[in-house]
N, C-alpha and C positions, 0 to 999 in steps of 0.2 A: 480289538487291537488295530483292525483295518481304519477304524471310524478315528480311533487318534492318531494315525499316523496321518490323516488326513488333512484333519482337524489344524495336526501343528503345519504342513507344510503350507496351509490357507494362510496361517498367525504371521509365519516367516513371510510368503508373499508377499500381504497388506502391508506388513514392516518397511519394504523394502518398496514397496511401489508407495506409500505416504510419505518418507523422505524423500525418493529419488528426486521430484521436482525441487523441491527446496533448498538442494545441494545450491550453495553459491547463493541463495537468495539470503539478504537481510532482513532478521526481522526486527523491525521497529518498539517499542514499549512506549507506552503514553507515559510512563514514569519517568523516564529519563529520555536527557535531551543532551545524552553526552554523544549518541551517533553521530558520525556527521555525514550529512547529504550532500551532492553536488548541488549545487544555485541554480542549473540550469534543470532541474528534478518537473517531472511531470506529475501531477496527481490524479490519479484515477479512481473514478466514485464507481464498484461494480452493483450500485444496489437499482431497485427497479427507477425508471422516471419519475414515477410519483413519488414514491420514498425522497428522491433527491432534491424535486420543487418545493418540499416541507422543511428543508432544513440542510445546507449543504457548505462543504470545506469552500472555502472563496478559492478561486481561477483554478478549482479542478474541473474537469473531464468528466463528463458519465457518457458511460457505459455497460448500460445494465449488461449481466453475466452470460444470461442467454444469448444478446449479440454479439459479445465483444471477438468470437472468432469470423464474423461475416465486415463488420467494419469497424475491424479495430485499425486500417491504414488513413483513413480520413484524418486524424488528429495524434497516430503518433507513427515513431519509425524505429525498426529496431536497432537503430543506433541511441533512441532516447535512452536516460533513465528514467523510471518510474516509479511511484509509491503507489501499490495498490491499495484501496482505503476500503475496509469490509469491515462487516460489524461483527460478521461468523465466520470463523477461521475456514471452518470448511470451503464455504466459496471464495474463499481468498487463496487457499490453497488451489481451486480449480481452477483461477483465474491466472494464477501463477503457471499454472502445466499447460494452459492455452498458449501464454505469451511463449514461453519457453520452444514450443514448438512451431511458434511465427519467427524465430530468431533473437527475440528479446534476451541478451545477460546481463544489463543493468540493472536488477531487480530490488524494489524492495517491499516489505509487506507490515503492513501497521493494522491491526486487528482492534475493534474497540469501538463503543457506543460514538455516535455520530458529533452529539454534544460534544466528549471529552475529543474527539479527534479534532474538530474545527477550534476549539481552546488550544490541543496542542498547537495544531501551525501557525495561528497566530503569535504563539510563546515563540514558537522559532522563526518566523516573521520579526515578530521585535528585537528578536535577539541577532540577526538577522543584518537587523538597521541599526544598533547599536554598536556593529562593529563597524559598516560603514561611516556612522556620524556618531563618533564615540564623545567628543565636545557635546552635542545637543544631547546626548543619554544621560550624560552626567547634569544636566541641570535638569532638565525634565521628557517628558514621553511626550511627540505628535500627537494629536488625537486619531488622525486620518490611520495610524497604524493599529490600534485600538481594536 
């Protein structure tokens, strides 16, 4: 009886410390692009350096996981917003409880293999430029946007 009374109050903890961070944080879906982000949005790559010289979102940030509470002020402040870009929710979730307790509340979290992430923000990129030059959208796409 001891062993379950235990047991649940562990269940109820983890419950309650796995959302607390996330309260306020958005999360992102590569599925849809109906979110909308501020323009002025920072993107952050928490995955190691090597992972991110093989393949990485255009004018993001890295920041691999393990540094990002030693120097995460070099390149943002917590006035920015930010998208943290993770491939595995979990450390996108710890990367989120880091910021959260440097001051960060603009937060947002996009979870999702590397490839489909760097497809999304270019989607939103062009979509992006299209509302600024909506005359040139309508006959055809930049290539440099591509």
């Amino acid at each position: 009886m001891m062993y379950a009374l235990i047991l649940v109050f562990l269940i109820i903890y983890w419950i309650i410390q796995h959302f607390r961070f996330l309260r306020g944080v958005t999360m992102l879906s590569l599925k849809s692009n109906q979110i909308q982000v501020p323009d002025h949005i920072k993107w952050l790559d928490i995955r190691d350096s090597s992972e991110y010289e093989k393949e990485q979102v255009p004018e993001s940030i890295n920041i691999s996981l393990g540094r990002l509470p030693f120097v995460w002020e070099k390149d943002m402040s917590p006035k920015d917003s930010i998208i943290v870009l993770t491939d595995q929710y979990r450390k996108g979730k710890k990367a989120v409880r880091i910021l959260r307790k440097q001051g960060f509340h603009d937060l947002y979290l996009l979870v999702g293999p590397i490839s489909q992430l760097i497809e999304w923000s270019q989607k939103r990129k062009l979509e992006q430029y299209c509302i600024e030059y909506y005359w040139i959208c309508s006959h055809s796409v930049p290539n440099n946007i591509q």
